[in-house]
C-alpha positions in Angstrom: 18.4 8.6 -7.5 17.1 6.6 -4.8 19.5 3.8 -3.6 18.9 0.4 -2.0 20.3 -2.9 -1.5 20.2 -6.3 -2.9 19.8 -9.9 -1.5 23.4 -10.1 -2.3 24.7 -7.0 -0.6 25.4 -4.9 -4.2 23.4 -1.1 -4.3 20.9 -0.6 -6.7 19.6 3.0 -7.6 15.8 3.9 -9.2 16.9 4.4 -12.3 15.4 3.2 -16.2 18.5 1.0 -16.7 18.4 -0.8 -13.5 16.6 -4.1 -14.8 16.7 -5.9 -11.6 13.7 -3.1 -9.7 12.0 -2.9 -13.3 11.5 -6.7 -12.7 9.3 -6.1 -10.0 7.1 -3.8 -11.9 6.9 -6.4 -14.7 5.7 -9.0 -12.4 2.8 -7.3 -11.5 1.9 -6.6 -15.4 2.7 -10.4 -16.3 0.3 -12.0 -13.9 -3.4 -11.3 -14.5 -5.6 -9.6 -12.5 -8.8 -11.3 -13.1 -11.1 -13.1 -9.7 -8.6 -12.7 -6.6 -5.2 -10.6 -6.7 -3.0 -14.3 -6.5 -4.7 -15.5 -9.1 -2.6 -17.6 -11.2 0.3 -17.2 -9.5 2.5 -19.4 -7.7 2.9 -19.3 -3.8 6.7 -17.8 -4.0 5.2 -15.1 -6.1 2.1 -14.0 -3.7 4.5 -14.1 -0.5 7.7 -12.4 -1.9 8.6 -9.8 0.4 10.6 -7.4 -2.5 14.2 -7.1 -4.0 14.9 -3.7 -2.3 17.2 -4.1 1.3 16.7 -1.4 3.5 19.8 -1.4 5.2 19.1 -0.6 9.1 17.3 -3.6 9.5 17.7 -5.7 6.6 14.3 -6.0 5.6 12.8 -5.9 1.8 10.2 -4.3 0.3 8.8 -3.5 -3.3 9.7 -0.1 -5.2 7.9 0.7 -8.2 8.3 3.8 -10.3 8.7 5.2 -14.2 10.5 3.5 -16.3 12.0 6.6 -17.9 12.3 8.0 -14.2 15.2 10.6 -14.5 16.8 12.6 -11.8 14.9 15.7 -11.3 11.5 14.3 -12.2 8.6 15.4 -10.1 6.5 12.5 -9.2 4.0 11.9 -6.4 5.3 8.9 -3.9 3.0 6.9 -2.5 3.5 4.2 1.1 1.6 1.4 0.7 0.3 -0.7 3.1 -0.8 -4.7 3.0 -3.5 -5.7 5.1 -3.2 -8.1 8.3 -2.3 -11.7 7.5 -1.6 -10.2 3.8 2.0 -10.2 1.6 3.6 -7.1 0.4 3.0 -8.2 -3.8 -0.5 -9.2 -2.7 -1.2 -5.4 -2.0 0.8 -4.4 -5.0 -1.8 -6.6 -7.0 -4.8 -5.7 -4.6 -4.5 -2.0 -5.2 -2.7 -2.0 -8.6 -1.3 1.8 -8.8 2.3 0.5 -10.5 0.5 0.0 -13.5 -0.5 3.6 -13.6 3.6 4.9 -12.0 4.3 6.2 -15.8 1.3 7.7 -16.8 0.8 9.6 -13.3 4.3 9.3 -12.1 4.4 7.7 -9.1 6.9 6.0 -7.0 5.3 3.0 -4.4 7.1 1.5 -2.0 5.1 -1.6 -0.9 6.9 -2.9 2.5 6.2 -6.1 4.3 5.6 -6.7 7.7 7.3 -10.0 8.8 4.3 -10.8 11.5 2.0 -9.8 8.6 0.6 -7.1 10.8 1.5 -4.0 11.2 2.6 -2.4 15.0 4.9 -0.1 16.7 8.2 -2.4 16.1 7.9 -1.5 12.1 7.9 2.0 12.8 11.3 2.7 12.4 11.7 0.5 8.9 8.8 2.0 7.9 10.4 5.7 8.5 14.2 4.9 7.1 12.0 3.5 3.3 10.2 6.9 3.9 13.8 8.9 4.6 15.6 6.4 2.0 13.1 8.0 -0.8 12.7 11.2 0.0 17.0 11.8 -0.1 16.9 10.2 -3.1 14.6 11.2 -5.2 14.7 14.8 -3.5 12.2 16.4 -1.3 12.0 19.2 -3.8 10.8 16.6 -6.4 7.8 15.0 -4.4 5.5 16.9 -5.1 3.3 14.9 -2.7 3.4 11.9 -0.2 0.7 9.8 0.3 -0.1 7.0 3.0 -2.5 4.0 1.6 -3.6 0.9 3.3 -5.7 -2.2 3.0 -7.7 -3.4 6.3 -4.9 -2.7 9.0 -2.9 -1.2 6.7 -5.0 1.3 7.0 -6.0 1.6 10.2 -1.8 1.8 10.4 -2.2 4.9 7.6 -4.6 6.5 10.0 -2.4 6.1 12.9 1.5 7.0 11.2 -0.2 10.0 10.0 -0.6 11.6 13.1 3.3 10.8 14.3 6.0 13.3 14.7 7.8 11.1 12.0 4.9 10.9 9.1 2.9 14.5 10.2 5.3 16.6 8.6 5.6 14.7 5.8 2.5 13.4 4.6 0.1 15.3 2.3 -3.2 12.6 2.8 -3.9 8.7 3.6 -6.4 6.5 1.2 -7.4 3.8 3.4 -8.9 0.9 1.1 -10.5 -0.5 4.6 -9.8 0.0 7.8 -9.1 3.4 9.1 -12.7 4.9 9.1 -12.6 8.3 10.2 -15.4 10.1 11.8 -16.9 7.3 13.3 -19.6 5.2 11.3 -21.5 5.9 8.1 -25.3 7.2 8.5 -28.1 4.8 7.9 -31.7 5.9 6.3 -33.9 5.2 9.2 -35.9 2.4 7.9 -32.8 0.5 6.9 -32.7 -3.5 7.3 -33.1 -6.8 5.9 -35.9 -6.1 3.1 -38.7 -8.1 4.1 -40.6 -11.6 2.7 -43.5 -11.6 1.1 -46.6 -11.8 3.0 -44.5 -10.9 6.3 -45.5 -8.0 7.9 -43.5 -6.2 10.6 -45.7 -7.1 13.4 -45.3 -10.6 12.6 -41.8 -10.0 12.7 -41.6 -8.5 15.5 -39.3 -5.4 14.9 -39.0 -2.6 12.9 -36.6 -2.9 10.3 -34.1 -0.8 11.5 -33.3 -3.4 14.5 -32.7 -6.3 12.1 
């Protein structure tokens, strides 16, 4: 089963029993999700970066999966992504998937990028939580792999998936903002700022699809 490290130094493995990564998933069901994703939570809680070590470089990040997740299991694992300037539990709470990881079986690893923003330099502890997963859990047992990604998150989805690294391994990207592929959406040609009462567009001055 998929293997990390602790603050302290000691592994941890995904498994049911391990109480310490279950904590994590518990935290995002104990805080409610009403108005903004921190709501209600303290500052140490909105900025913690995750109690999973990945070893290369030392850095943490979040791992959520079922909690009756037994070797073998097929599941779907899914890369997520925060946003610039954003936290790594402020995307777990932004897009809320662990609290669907039973019912759907899914696996998230939700990494943190030091300089809150994400660029070439987290490539390669982006790839070894990608590599740390996928031996664990068993490439046989993902059944798919999904990139997702908030604001530059995803416009960092959009770009990993098209890497040696992440274009033999990824099945799709979900960008939540950012990312926009295909250039921008269409507009109905009289599209713009609805006009007052009484005003007419000559008095305006433009149509209203230059406002």
């Amino acid at each position: 089963m998929p293997t990390g490290a602790r603050r302290d130094g000691t592994s941890t493995t995904i498994d049911s029993s391990d109480r310490s990564l279950r904590r994590d998933r518990d935290d995002g069901r104990r805080h409610g999700r009403s108005g903004s994703p921190e709501s209600g939570c303290a500052a140490q809680v909105v900025t913690n970066g995750g109690s999973v070590v990945e070893r290369k470089t030392g850095r943490t990040y979040f791992l959520d999966y079922p909690c009756d997740l037994k070797k073998g299991d097929r599941v779907t694992f899914v890369l997520s992504l925060h946003g610039g300037g954003s936290y790594g539990n402020w995307q777990r709470h932004y897009f809320p998937i662990l609290d669907y990881a039973d019912k759907y079986r899914l696996v998230i690893a939700t990494p943190f990028s030091p300089r809150r923003v994400w660029t070439a330099e987290d490539e390669g502890y982006l790839q070894n939580v990608v590599t740390s997963v996928i031996e664990e859990v068993g490439r046989e047992n993902i059944k798919a792999f999904w990139l997702a990604g908030h604001s530059q998150g995803g416009l960092t989805s959009t770009r990993l998936v098209c890497t040696d690294f992440f274009k033999t391994k990824v099945d799709g990207f979900l960008s939540l903002s950012g990312g926009r592929v295909g250039g921008q959406a269409g507009r109905a040609a009289n599209f713009g700022v609805p006009l007052a009462r009484g005003v007419t567009d000559a008095a305006r001055g433009a149509s209203p699809r230059n406002w």
